[in-house]
C-alpha positions as CSV (number, residue, x, y, z in Angstrom):
1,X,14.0,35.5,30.8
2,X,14.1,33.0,27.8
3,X,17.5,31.3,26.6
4,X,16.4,32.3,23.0
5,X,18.7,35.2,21.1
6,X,16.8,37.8,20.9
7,X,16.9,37.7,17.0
8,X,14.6,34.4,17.9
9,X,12.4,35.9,19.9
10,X,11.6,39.0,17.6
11,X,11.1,35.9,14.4
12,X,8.8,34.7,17.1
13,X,6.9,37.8,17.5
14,X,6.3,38.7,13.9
15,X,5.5,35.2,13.3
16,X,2.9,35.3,16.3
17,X,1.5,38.8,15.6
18,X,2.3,39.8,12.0
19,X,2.8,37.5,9.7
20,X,0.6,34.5,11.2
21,X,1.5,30.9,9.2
22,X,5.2,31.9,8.5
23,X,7.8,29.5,9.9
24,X,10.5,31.7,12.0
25,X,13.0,29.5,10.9
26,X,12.0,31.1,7.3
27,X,12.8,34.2,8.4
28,X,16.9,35.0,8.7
29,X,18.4,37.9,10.9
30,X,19.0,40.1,7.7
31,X,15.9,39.9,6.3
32,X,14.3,43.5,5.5
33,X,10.9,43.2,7.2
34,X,9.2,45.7,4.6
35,X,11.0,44.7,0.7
36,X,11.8,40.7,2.0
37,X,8.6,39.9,4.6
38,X,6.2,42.6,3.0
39,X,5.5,44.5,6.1
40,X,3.4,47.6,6.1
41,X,3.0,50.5,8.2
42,X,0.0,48.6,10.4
43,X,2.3,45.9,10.6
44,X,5.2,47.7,11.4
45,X,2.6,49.7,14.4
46,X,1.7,45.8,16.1
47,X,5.4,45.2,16.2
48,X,6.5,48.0,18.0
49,X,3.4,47.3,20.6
50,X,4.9,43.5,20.3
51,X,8.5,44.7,21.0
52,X,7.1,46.5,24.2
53,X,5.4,44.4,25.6
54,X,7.7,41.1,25.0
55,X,11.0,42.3,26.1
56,X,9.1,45.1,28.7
57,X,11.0,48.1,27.0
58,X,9.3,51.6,26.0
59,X,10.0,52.4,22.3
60,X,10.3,56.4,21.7
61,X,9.7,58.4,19.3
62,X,13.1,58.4,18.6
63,X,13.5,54.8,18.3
64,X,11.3,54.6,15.2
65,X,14.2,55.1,12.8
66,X,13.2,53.5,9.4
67,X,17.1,52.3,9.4
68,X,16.3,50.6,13.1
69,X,13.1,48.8,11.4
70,X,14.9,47.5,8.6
71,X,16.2,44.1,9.8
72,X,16.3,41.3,12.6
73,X,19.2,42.0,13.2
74,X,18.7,46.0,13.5
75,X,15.8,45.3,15.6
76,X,17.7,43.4,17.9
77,X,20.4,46.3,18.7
78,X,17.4,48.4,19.4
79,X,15.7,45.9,21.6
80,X,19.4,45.2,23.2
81,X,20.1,48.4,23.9
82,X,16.7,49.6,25.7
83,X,17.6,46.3,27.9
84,X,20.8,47.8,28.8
């Protein structure tokens, strides 16, 4: 388990996977991933199978809420609660 937040470790992920040559530390925990970072819908898809496989968590169909995918911050409840 990492000492990072997991707002951190998200930044890291779409940094890592999405948007490769961003600085996470330009990214802050309220910013919308598709009007602030420009995410699209293939973008959005590599996230979720980043979200899964870095915290080990199963995203359902239900978890794809547009609301849930709107921030760091959102994203982080939804990671937080799958961890339990």
């Amino acid at each position: 388990m990492s000492d990072k937040s997991t707002q951190d470790r998200i930044k890291d992920l779409i940094v890592e996977k999405v948007l490769v040559g961003v600085n996470p530390e330009e990214i802050s925990n309220d910013s919308e991933l598709v009007s602030e970072l420009g995410l699209d819908s293939i973008q959005i898809i590599g996230l979720i199978g980043g979200l899964e496989e870095e915290f080990d968590i199963v995203l359902e169909d239900d978890d794809l809420d547009f609301e849930l995918f709107s921030t760091i911050n959102n994203l982080a409840k939804l990671v937080d609660g799958k961890l339990g």
